[in-house]
C-alpha positions as CSV (number, residue, x, y, z in Angstrom):
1,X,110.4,131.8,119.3
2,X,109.2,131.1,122.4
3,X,109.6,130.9,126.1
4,X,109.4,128.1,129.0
5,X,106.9,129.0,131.8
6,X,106.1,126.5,134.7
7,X,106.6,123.5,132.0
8,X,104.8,125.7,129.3
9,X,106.2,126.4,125.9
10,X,104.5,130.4,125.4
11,X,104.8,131.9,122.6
12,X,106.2,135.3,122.0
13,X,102.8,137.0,122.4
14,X,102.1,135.3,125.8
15,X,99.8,132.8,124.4
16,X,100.2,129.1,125.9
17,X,101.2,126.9,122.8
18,X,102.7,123.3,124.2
19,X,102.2,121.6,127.3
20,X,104.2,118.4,129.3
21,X,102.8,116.0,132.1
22,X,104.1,118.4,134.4
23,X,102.8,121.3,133.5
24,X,101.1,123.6,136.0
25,X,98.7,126.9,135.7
26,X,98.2,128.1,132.3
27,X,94.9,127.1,130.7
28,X,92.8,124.1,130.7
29,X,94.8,121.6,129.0
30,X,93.1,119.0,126.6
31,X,92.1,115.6,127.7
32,X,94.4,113.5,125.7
33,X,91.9,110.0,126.4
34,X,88.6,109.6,127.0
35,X,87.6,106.9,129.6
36,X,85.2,104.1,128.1
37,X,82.0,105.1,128.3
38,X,79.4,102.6,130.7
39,X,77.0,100.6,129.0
40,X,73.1,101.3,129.3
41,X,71.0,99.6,131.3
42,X,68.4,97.2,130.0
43,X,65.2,99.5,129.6
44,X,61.9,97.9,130.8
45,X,59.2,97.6,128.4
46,X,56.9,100.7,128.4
47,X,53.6,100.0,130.1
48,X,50.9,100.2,127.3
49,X,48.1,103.5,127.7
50,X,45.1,102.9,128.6
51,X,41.8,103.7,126.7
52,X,40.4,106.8,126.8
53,X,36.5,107.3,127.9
54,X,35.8,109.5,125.3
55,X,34.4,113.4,126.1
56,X,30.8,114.8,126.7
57,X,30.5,117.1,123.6
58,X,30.2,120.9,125.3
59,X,27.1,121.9,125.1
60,X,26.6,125.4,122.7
61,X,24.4,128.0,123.0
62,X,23.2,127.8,119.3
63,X,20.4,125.2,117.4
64,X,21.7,122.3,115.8
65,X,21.3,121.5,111.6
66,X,20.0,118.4,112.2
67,X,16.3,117.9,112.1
68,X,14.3,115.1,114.3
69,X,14.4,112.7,111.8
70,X,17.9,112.3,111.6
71,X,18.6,112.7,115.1
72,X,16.5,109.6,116.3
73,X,17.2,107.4,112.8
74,X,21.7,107.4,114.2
């Protein structure tokens, strides 16, 4: 059992149950329709990247593995 509250239906421990049109306080009541949702905007095409230069190697405080030979034959 329940009782009517400013156009509420509360039940018998004080929670809100059923709502009207004309409800007022209480909590938030549910949306009962969505409104259509816009369409999306045409997107522009993405502008393509650019190559990259490539990167100096860092130079390393260590010999390399590679004898002359090789180095000057790449």
């Amino acid at each position: 059992m329940g009782t009517l509250h400013n156009n509420w239906i509360v039940d018998k421990t004080g929670a809100y149950i059923f709502f009207s049109e004309n409800s007022t306080g209480g909590p938030l009541k549910p949306l009962r329709k969505l409104p259509p949702l816009k369409g999306l905007k045409k997107l522009r095409p993405l502008k393509s990247l650019r190559e990259l230069t490539p990167l100096k190697p860092l130079a390393k405080m260590s010999w390399s593995n590679m004898d002359s030979d090789t180095f000057f034959n790449q």
